[in-house]
C-alpha positions as CSV (number, residue, x, y, z in Angstrom):
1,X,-11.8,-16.8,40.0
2,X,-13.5,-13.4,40.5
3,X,-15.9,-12.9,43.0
4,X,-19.4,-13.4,42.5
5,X,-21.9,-11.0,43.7
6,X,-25.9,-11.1,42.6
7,X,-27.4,-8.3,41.9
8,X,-31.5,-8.5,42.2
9,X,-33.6,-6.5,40.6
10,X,-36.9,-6.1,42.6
11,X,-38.5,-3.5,40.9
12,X,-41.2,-3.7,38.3
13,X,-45.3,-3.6,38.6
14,X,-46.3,-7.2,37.0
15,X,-49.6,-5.6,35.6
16,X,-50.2,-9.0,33.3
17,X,-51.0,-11.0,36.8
18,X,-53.3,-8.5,37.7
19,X,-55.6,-8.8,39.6
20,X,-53.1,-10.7,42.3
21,X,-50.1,-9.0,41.1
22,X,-51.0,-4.5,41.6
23,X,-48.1,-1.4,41.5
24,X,-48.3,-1.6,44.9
25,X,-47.4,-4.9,45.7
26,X,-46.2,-7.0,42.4
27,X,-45.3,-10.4,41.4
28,X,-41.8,-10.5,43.1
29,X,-43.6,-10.3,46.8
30,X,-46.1,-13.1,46.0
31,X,-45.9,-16.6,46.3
32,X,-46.7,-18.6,43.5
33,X,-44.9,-21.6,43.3
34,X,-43.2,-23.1,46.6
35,X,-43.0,-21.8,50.1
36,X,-41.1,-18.4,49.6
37,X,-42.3,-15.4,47.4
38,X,-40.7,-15.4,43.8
39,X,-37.9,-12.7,45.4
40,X,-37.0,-14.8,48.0
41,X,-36.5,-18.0,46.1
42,X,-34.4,-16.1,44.0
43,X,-31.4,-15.2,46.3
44,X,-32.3,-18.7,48.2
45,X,-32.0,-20.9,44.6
46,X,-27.9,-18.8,44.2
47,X,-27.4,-17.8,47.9
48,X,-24.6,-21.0,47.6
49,X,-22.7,-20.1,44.9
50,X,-22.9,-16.1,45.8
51,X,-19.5,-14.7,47.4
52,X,-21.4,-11.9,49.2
53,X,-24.7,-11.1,49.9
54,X,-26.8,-9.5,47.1
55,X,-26.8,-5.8,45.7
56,X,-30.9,-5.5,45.4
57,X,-31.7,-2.8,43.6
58,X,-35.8,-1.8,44.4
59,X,-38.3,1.0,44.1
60,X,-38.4,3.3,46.8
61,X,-42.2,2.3,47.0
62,X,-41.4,-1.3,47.9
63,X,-38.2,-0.7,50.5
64,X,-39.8,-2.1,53.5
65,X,-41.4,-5.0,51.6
66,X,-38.2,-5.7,50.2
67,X,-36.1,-5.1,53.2
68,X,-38.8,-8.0,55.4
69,X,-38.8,-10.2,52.5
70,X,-35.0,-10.8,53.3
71,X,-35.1,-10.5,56.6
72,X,-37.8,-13.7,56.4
73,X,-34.6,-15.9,54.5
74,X,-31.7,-14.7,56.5
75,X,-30.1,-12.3,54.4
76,X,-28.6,-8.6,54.7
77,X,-28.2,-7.1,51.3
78,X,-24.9,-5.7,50.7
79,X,-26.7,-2.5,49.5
80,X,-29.8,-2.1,49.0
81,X,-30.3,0.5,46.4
82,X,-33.7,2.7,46.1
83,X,-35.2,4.3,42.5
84,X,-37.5,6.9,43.0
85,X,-38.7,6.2,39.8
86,X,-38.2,2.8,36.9
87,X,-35.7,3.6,34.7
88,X,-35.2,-0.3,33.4
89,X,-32.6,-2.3,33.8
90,X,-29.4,-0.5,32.3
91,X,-29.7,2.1,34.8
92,X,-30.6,-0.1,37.8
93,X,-27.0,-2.4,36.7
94,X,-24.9,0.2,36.4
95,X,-25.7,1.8,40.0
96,X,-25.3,-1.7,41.2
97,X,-22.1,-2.1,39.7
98,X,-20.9,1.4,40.6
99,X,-21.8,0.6,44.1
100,X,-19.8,-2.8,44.2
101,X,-16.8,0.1,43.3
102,X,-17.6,1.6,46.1
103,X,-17.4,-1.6,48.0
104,X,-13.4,-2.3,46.9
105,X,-14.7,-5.1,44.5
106,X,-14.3,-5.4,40.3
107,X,-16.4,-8.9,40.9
108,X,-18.4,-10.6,38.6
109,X,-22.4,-9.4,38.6
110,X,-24.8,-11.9,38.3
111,X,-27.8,-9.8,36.9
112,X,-31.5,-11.6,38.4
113,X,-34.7,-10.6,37.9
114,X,-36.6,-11.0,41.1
115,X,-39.9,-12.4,39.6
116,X,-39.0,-15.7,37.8
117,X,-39.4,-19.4,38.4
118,X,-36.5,-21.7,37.7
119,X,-37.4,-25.8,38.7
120,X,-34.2,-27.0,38.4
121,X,-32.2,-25.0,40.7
122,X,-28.4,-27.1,40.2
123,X,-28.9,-27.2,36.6
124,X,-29.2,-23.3,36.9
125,X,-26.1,-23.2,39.5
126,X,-24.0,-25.5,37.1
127,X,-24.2,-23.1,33.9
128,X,-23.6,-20.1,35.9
129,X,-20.6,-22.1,37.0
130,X,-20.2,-23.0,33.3
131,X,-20.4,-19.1,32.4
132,X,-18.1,-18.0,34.7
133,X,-14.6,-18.3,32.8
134,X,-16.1,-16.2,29.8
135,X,-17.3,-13.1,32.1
136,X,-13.8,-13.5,34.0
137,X,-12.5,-12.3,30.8
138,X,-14.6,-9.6,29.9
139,X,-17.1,-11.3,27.9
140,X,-21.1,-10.2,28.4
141,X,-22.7,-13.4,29.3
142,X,-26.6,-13.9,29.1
143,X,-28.4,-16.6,29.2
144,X,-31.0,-18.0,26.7
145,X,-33.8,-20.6,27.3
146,X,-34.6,-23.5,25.0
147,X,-37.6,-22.7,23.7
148,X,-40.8,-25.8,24.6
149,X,-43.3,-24.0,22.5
150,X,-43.9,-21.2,19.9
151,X,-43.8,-18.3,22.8
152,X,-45.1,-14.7,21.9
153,X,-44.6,-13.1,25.6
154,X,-40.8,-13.9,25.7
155,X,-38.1,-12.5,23.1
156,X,-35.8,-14.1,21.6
157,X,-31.7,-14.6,21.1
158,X,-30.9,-15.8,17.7
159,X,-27.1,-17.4,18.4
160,X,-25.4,-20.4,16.6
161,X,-26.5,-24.4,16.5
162,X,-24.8,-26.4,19.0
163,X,-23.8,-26.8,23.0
164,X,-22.0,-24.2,25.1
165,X,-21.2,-20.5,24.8
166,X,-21.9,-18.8,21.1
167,X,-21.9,-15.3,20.1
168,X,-25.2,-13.7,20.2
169,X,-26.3,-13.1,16.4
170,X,-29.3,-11.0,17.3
171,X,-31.6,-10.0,19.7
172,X,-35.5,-9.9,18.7
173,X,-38.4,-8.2,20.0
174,X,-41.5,-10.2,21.0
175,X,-42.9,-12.0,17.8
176,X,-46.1,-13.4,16.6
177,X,-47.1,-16.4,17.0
178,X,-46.2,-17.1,13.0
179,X,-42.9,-15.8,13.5
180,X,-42.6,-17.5,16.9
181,X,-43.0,-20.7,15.1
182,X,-40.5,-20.1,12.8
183,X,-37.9,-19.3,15.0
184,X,-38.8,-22.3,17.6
185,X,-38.7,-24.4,14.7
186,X,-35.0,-23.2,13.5
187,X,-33.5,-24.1,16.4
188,X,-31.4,-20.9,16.0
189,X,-33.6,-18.9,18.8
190,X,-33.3,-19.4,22.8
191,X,-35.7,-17.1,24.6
192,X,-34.6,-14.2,26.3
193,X,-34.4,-15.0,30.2
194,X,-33.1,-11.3,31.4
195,X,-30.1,-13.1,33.1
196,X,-26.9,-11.9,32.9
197,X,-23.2,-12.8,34.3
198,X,-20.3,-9.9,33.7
199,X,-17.6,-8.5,35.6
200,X,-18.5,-5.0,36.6
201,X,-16.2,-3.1,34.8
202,X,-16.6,-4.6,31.8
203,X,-20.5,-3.8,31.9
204,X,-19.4,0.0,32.6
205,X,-16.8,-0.2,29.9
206,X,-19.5,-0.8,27.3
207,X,-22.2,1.5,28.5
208,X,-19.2,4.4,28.4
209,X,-18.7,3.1,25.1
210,X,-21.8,3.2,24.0
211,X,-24.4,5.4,26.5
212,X,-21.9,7.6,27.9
213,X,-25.3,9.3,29.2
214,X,-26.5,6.6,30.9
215,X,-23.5,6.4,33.0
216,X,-22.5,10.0,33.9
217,X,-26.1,10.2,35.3
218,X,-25.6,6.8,36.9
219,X,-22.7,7.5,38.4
220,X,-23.7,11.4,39.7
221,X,-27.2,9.5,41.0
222,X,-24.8,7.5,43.6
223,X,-22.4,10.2,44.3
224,X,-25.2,12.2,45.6
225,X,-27.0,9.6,47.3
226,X,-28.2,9.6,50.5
227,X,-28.3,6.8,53.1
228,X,-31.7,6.3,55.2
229,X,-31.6,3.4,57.9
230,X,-30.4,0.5,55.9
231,X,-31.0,1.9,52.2
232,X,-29.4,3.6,50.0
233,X,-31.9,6.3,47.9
234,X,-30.6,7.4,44.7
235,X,-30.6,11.1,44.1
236,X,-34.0,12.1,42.9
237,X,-33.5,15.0,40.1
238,X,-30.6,13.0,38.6
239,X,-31.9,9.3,38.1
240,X,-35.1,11.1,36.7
241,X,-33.5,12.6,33.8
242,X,-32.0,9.2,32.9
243,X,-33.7,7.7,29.9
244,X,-35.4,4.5,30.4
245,X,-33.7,1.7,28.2
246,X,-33.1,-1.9,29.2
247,X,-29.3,-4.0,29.2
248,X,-29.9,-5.3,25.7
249,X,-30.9,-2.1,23.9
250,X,-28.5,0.0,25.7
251,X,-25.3,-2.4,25.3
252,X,-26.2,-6.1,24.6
253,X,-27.3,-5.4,20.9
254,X,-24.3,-3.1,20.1
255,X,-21.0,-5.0,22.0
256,X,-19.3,-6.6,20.3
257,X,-18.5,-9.2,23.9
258,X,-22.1,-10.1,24.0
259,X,-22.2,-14.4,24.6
260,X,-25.1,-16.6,25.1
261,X,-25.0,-19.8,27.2
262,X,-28.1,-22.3,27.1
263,X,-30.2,-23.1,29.6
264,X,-32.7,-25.8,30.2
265,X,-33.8,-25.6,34.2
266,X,-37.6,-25.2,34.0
267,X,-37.4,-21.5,33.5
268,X,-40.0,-19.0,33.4
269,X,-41.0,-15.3,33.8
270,X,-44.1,-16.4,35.3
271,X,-45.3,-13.2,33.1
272,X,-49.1,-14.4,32.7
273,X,-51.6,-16.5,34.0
274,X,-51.0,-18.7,30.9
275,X,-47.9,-19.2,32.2
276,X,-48.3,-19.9,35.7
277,X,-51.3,-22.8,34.5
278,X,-47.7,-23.8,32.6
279,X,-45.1,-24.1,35.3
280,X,-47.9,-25.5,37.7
281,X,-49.0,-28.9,38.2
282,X,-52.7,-29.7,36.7
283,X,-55.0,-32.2,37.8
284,X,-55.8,-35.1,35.0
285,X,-58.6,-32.4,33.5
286,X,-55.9,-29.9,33.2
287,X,-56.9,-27.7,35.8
288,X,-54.7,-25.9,38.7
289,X,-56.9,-24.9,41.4
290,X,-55.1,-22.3,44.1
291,X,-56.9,-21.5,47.6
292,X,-61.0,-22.7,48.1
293,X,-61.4,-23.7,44.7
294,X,-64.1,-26.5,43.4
295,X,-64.3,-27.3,39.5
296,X,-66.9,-29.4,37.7
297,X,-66.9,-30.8,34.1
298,X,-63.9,-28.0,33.3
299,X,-60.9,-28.5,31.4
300,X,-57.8,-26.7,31.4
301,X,-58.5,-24.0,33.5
302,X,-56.8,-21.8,36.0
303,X,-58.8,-20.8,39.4
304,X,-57.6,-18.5,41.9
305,X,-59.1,-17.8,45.1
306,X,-57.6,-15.4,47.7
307,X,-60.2,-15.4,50.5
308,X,-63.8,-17.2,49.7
309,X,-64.9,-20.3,47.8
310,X,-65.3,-19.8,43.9
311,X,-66.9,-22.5,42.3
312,X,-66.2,-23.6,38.2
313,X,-68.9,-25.4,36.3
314,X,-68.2,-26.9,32.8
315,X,-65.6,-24.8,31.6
316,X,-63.0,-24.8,29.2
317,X,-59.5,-22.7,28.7
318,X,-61.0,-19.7,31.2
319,X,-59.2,-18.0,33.9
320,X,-60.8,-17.1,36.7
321,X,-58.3,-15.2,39.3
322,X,-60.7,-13.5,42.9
323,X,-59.5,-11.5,45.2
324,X,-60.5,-9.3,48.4
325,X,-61.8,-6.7,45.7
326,X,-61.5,-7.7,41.9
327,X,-62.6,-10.4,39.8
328,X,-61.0,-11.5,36.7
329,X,-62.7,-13.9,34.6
330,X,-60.7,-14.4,31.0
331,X,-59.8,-16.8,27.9
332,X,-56.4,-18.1,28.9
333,X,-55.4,-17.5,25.2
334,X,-56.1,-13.8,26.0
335,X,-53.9,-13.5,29.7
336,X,-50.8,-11.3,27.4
337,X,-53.7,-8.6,27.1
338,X,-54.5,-8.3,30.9
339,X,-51.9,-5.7,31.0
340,X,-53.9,-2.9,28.2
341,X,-57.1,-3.8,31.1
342,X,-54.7,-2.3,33.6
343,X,-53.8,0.3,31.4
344,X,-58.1,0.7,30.8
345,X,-58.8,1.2,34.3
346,X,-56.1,3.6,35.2
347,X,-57.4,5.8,32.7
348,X,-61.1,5.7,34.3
349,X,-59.1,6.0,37.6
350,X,-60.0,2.7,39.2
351,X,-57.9,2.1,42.3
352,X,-58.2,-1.5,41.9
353,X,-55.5,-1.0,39.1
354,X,-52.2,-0.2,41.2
355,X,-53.8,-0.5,45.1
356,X,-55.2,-3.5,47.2
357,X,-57.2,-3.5,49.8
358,X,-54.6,-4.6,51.7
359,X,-52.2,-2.5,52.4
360,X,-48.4,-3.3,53.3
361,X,-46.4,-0.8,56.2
362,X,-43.2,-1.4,57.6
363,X,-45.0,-2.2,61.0
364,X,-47.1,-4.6,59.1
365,X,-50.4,-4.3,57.4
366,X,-54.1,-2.8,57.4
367,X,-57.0,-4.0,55.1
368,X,-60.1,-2.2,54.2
369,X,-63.7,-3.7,55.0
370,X,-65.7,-1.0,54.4
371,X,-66.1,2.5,53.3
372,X,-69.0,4.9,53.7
373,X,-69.4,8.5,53.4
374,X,-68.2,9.9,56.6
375,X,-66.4,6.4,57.9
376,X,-64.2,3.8,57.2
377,X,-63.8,0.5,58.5
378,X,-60.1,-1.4,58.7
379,X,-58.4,-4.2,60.2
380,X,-54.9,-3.3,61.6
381,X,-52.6,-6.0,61.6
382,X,-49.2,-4.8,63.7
383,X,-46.0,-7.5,63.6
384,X,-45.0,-8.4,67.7
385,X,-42.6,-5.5,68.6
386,X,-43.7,-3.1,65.9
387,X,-45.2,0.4,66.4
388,X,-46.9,2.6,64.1
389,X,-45.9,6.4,64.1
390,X,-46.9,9.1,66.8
391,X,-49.2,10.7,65.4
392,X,-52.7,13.0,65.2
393,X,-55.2,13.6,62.4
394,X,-56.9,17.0,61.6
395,X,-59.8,15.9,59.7
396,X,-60.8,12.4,61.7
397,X,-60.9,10.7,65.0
398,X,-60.6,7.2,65.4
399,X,-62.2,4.3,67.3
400,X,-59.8,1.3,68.0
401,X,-61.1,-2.4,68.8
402,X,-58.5,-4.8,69.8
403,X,-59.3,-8.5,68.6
404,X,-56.2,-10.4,68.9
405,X,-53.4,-9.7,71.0
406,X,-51.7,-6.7,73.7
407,X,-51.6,-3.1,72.3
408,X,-49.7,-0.2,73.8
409,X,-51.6,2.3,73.3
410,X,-50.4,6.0,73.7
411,X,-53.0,8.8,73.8
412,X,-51.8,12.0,74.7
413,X,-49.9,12.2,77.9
414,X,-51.0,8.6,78.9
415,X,-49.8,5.0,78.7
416,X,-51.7,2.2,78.5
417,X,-51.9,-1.2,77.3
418,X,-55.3,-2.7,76.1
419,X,-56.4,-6.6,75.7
420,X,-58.9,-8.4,73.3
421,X,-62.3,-7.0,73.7
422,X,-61.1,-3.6,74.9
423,X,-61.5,-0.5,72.9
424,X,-60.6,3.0,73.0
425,X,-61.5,6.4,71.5
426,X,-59.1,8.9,69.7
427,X,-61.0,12.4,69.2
428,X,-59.5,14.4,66.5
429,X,-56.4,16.9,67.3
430,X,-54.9,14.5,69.6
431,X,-51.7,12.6,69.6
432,X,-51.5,9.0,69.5
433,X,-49.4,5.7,68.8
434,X,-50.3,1.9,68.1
435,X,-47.8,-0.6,69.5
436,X,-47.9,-4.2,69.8
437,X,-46.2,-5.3,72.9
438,X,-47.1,-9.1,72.6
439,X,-45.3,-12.0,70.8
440,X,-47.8,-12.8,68.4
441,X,-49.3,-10.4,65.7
442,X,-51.7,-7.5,67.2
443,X,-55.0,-7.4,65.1
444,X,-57.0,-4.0,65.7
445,X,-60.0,-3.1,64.1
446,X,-60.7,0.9,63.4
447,X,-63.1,2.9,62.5
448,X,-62.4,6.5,61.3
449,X,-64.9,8.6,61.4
450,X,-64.8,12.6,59.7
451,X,-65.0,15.0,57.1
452,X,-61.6,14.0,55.3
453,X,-60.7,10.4,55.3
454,X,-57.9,10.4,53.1
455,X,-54.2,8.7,53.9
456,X,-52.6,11.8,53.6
457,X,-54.2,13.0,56.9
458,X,-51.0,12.1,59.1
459,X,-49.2,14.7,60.7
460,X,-46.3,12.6,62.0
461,X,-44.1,13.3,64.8
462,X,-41.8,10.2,65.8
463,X,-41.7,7.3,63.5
464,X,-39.3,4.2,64.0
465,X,-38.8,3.9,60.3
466,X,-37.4,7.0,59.2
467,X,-40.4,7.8,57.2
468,X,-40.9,11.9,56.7
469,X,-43.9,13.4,57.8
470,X,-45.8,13.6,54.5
471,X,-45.4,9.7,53.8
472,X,-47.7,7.2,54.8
């Protein structure tokens, strides 16, 4: 039997579990259902049945995130491969499957998306098992769900009646609910899961065959990578002028090898809040309360609460999702259109759409409390052995308060470490680094105070993460 390699696909923004799930940290890095973020349970749910450790294929964006997320479950990518920009899914295969070239290997690619919930974690190894004998000889295996109710989030496989492996008929867009009933009621339609199971080869053979494009760019995109610490990043100016175009409209729907194999595992794209209240576990009113929640006289109802108490009171089908800085209150028959509100308040340039106020850096994370005219207010949270970048501002000096923890704290030509309760000054023009020298996570509170408060005031000189002076 080939070799079986995953290949996880951690990019994507999530905007439909906004306001938990922003661009700058999606649904893949948050834990919804279990102990471990919906990325890590998905190498943990195949890291037995995988004969090497996964290609994960990310934004550049996310690499760090991405990068700790496995480190936190034990695992060293085989390649981790960066996009500086989405291009979908045929595009983010193909480099992987290019790169398993690289590595010596023809094995057989086990396509994952990183944000999806799947209960029954043997049932899910067992048809992969199952699959394997049709992708050993070059068939396109994907994998449809039994359909549990008249879904219009999900697309749809129409294959034939019956157990096993069948020919995919057609592949169909997201219906309407009238349409969606039609097709559940058939029995002819599975739902789209995004899964796949090929040999490598065989994928590329296809997309030569049919988006010769595609591949040439792919292909040109790796050859004149470059490789930064542990990633790999993707030329720039070549994978930009690749169109965007997903694995079923770029070969799936034309091939002729394209096979679909049931599933029924407790699946599910976790693409809503509708769908989380789905795959969770109500109380006997129907409600799943996450965090400080308290609900009276309500029914059917999803509360989230990231950081303070929220309280329901006779409520029926509502959504009510609060974090550090948004609120979403909604009718759980209306969570699909959460994503057009994201699209609203880009357009009136709301930060709230794609940032939170907490902030995720290789080193660890800082959080805003408050922002005034000529100040802001943070809390610095740096992971034991971690150091920020040396570094000096033009526009700001900086006021650091250390309430947890032993910071090394450079400042200029001098050294020196600083305890809970101690504090020091950092006028402007002066060059400076944050370390935590302790065991335990250092939490620092700052206060900037200038002109010009923006992120983009760094000049950088050092930085343990390879970072170039203009990021932050």
């Amino acid at each position: 039997m080939t070799l079986i390699i995953p290949v996880i696909l951690a990019g994507g923004a999530g905007t439909r579990l906004w306001p938990l799930s922003r661009e700058a940290y999606p649904k893949q890095f948050l834990t919804l259902a279990g102990e471990h973020s919906l990325l890590q349970q998905t190498w943990l749910r195949i890291a037995a049945l995988a004969d090497r450790p996964p290609i994960v294929v990310a934004s550049e964006d996310h690499r760090f995130i991405v990068s700790e997320h496995l480190r936190q479950v034990n695992v060293t990518p085989s390649a981790l491969l960066l996009e500086p920009s989405g291009r979908n899914t045929a595009p983010a295969v193909a480099v992987a499957a290019l790169q398993a070239f690289e590595m010596g290997l023809d094995p057989l690619l086990l396509v994952l998306p990183s944000d999806h919930v799947i209960a029954d974690a043997n049932q899910f190894t067992a048809a992969i098992k199952h699959a394997a004998n049709a992708a050993d000889e070059g068939k396109l295996v994907t994998f449809g769900v039994k359909p549990t109710h008249p879904e219009t989030g999900y697309g749809y496989i129409k294959r034939h009646l019956g157990n096993g492996i069948s020919p995919v008929e057609q592949f169909v867009e997201k219906p309407g609910l009238e349409l969606a009933q039609e097709y559940v009621g058939s029995g002819h339609y599975v739902w789209n899961s995004g899964i796949f199971l090929f040999k490598a080869s065989a994928y590329l053979a296809e997309l030569r065959k049919y988006r010769p494009d595609i591949l040439a760019l792919c292909y040109e995109a790796l050859k004149q990578s470059s490789v930064d610490l542990d990633f790999i990043r993707l030329d720039r100016g070549l994978f930009e002028k690749i169109p965007a175009i997903s694995v079923d409209y770029a070969v799936m729907e034309k091939t002729t090898k394209a096979v679909v194999l049931d599933i029924d595992a407790g699946w599910s794209d976790i693409g809503s809040w509708e769908s989380l209240w789905e795959t969770s576990d109500p109380d006997a009113n129907g409600n799943v309360n996450i965090g400080e929640v308290i609900s009276k006289d309500c029914t059917n109802m999803l509360a989230l609460s990231e950081s303070r108490l929220v309280v329901t009171l006779g409520l029926d089908d509502i959504i009510v999702v609060d974090t550090i800085d948004a609120l979403l209150v909604a009718h759980r028959s209306r969570s699909q259109d959460i994503k057009q509100i994201v699209a609203d308040l880009k357009k009136c340039g709301h930060a709230e759409a794609t940032d939170h106020r907490r902030v995720y850096r290789p080193w660890g994370t800082y959080e805003l409390i408050t922002r005034g005219t000529n100040f802001i207010v943070k809390k610095i949270m740096v992971k034991p052995g971690a150091a920020l970048s040396m570094q000096m501002h033009q526009h700001r000096s900086e006021h650091w308060v250390v309430v947890v923890g032993t910071a090394q704290i450079t400042k200029g030509d001098t050294v020196q470490a600083l305890n809970a309760n101690e504090s020091l000054y950092i006028p402007l023009g002066v060059r400076h680094r944050l370390a935590n020298i302790g065991s335990s996570p250092l939490e620092v509170i700052e206060v900037q105070s200038g002109a010009y408060l923006e992120e983009d005031d760094i000049i950088r000189f050092d930085d343990d993460y390879g970072r170039v002076p203009d990021e932050v």
